[in-house]
Phi, psi and omega in degrees: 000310207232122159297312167327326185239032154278144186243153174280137180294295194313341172277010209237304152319299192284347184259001177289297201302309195293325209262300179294348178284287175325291207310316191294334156315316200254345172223045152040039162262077174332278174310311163302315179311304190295346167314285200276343160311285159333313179311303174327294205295298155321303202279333183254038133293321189260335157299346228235282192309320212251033152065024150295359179242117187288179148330301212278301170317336186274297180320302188289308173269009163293294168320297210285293178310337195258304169325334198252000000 
């Protein structure tokens, strides 16, 4: 109803990925992790292009990706 309490789906998408990135992390699943890395990385490259990421959303998953 109200544009203020819709979320971007494609952030929606990249914090999915990072939570699957953590688990696979935390139960020493290597392989999947670096798997769902890729994954990250693809997708908010393409989001980053068709101009779905503000600065601050570019910033906050730049940490996450240099931490991971």
């Amino acid at each position: 109803m109200f544009c203020f309490f819709k979320r971007n789906t494609g952030n929606q998408e990249l914090d999915i990925i990072v939570g699957k990135i953590r688990m696979n992390m935390e139960n020493n699943y290597k392989d999947a992790a670096q798997l769902n890395l890729k994954e990250l990385e693809e997708l908010y490259k393409e989001l980053q292009e068709k101009g779905k990421v503000n600065e601050k959303q570019a910033e906050h998953y730049n940490k996450i990706y240099n931490v991971l």
